[in-house]
C-alpha positions as CSV (number, residue, x, y, z in Angstrom):
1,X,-19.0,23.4,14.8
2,X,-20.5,23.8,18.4
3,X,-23.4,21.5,19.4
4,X,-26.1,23.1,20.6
5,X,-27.0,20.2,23.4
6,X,-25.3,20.8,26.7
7,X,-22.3,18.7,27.7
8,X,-22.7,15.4,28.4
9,X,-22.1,14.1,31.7
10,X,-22.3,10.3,31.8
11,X,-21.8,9.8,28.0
12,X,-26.0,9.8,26.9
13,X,-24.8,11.1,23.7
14,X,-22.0,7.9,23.0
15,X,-22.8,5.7,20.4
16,X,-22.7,1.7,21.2
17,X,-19.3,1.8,19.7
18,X,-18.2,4.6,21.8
19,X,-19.6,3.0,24.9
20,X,-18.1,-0.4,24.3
21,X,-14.7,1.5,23.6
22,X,-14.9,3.4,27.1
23,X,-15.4,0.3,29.3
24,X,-13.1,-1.8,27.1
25,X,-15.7,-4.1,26.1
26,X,-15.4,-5.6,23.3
27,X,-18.6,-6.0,20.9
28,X,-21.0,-8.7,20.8
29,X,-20.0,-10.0,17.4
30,X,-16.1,-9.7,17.6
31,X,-14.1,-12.4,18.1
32,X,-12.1,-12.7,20.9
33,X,-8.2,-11.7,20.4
34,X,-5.8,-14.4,20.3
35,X,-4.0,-15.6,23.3
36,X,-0.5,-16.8,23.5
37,X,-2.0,-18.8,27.0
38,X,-2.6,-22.3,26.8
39,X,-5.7,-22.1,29.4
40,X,-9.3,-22.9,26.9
41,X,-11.6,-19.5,27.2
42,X,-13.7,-19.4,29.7
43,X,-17.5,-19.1,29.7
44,X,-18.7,-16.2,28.7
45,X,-20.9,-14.3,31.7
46,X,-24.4,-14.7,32.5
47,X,-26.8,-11.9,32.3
48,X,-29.3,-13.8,34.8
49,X,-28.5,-13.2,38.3
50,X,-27.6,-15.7,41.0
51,X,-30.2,-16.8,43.0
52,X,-28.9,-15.9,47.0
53,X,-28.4,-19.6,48.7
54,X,-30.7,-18.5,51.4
55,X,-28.0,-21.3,53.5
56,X,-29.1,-19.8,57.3
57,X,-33.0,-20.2,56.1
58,X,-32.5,-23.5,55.3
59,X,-30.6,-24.2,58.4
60,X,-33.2,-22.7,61.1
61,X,-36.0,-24.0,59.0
62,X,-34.7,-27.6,59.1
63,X,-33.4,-26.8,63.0
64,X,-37.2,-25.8,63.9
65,X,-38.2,-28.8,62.3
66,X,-36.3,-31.0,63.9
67,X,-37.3,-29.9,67.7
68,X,-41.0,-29.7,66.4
69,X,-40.2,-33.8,65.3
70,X,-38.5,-34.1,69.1
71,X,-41.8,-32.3,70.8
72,X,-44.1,-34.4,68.5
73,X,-42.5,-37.5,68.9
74,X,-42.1,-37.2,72.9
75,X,-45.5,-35.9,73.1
76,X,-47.8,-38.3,71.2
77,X,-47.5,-40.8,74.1
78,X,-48.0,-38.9,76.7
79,X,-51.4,-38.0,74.3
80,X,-52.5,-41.1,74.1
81,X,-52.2,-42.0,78.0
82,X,-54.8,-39.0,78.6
83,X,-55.9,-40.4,82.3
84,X,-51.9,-40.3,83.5
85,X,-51.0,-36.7,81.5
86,X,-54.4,-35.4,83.0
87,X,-53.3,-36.5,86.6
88,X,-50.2,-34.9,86.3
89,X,-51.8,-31.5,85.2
90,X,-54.1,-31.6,87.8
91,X,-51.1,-31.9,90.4
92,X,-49.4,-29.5,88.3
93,X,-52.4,-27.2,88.8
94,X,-53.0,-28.0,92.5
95,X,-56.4,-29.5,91.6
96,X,-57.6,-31.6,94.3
97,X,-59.2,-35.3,93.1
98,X,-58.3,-37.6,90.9
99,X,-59.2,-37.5,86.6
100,X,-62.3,-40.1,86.4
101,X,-63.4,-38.3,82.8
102,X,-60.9,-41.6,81.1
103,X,-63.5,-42.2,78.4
104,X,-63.6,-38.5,77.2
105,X,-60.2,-38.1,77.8
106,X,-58.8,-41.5,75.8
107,X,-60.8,-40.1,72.5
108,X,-59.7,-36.3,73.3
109,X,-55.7,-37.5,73.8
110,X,-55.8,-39.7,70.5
111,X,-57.2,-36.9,68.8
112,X,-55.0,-34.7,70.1
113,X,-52.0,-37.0,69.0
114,X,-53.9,-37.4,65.5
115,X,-53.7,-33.5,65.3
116,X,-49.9,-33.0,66.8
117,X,-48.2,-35.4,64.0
118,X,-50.5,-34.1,61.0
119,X,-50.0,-31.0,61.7
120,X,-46.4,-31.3,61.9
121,X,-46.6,-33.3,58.8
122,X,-48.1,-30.4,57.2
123,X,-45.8,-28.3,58.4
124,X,-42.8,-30.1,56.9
125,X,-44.3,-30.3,53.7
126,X,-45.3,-26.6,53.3
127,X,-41.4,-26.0,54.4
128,X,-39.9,-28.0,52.1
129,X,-42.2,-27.1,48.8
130,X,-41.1,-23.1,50.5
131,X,-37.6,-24.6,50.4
132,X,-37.5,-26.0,46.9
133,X,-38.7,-23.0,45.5
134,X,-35.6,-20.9,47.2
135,X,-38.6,-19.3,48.9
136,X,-37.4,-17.6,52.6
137,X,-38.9,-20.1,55.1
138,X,-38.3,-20.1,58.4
139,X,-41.3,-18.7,59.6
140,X,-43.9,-21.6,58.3
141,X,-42.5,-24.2,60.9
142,X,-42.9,-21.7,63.7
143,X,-46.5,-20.6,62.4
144,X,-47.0,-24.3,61.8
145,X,-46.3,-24.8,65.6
146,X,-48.4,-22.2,67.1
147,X,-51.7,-23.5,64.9
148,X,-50.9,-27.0,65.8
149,X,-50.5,-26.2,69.6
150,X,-53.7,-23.7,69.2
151,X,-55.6,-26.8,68.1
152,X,-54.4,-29.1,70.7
153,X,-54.6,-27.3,73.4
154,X,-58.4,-27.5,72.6
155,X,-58.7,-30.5,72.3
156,X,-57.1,-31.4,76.1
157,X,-58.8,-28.6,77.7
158,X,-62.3,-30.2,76.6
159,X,-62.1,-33.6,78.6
160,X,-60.1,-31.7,81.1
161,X,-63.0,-29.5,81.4
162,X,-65.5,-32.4,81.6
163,X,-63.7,-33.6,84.5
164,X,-65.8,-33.1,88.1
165,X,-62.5,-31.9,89.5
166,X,-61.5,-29.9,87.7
167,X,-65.0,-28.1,86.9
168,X,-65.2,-28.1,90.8
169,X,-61.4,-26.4,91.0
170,X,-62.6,-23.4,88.6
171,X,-66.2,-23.2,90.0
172,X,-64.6,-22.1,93.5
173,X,-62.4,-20.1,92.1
174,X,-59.2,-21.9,91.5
């Protein structure tokens, strides 16, 4: 008796049984043989697969949250001494004069220091809720950084700005 379907390839005509009897599987509802070993059975397999251990995300994110801790921490105090960091800049920057905008500046600097460890804070939190969840995350601390520095920055370039020397410095052209 011929069968009129053309030949099967990759046995799609097999039964289950057939299948099972080809990969040497046993089925679902056998038991399994007897063993003259002494080991117990093992656990049968999963059919959920293994979550990947992400281990070098969770390394660099932790990494870039540690140097972001380091630029936070060594940068706050220098924040919240506005009159000495804006002295420095302005030698930096070859501004002649001397920063005499303090008020503006103390508020500016503790607001800037205010911003630099929350946003950091925030930062560590979104990376380790990304974490948790086996989520790939080594991009929030670095996005977390630029934001933070963003918002900063503007906050010391507006006493900076309000200082007569320095609006002097860019007024003749720097």
């Amino acid at each position: 008796m011929s069968d009129p379907r053309p030949r099967p390839q990759y046995g799609e005509y097999a039964t289950p049984e057939e299948q099972r009897a080809a990969i040497r599987h046993p089925a679902p509802d056998a038991a399994p043989p007897a063993s003259d070993h002494p080991h117990p059975p093992t656990a049968p397999a999963t059919t959920v697969a293994a979550q990947p251990t992400r281990t070098a995300d969770r390394v660099i994110t932790v990494l870039l949250l540690v140097y972001g801790l380091i630029t936070v921490v060594s940068a706050v105090p220098q924040l919240v001494d506005f009159t000495a960091f804006a002295e420095t800049w302005m030698q930096v920057a070859g501004v002649d004069g001397e920063f005499t905008n303090s008020a503006q500046g103390r508020l500016w600097g503790t607001v800037g220091a205010c911003v630099y460890a929350g946003g950091w804070i925030v930062t560590a939190l979104l990376s380790w809720l990304s974490l948790s969840r086996r989520r790939i995350s080594w991009w929030i601390p670095l996005v977390g950084a630029i934001v933070t520095f963003l918002i900063v920055s503007v906050c010391l370039v507006v006493p900076l700005l309000g200082d007569p020397a320095v609006g002097a410095y860019f007024r003749s052209g720097g």
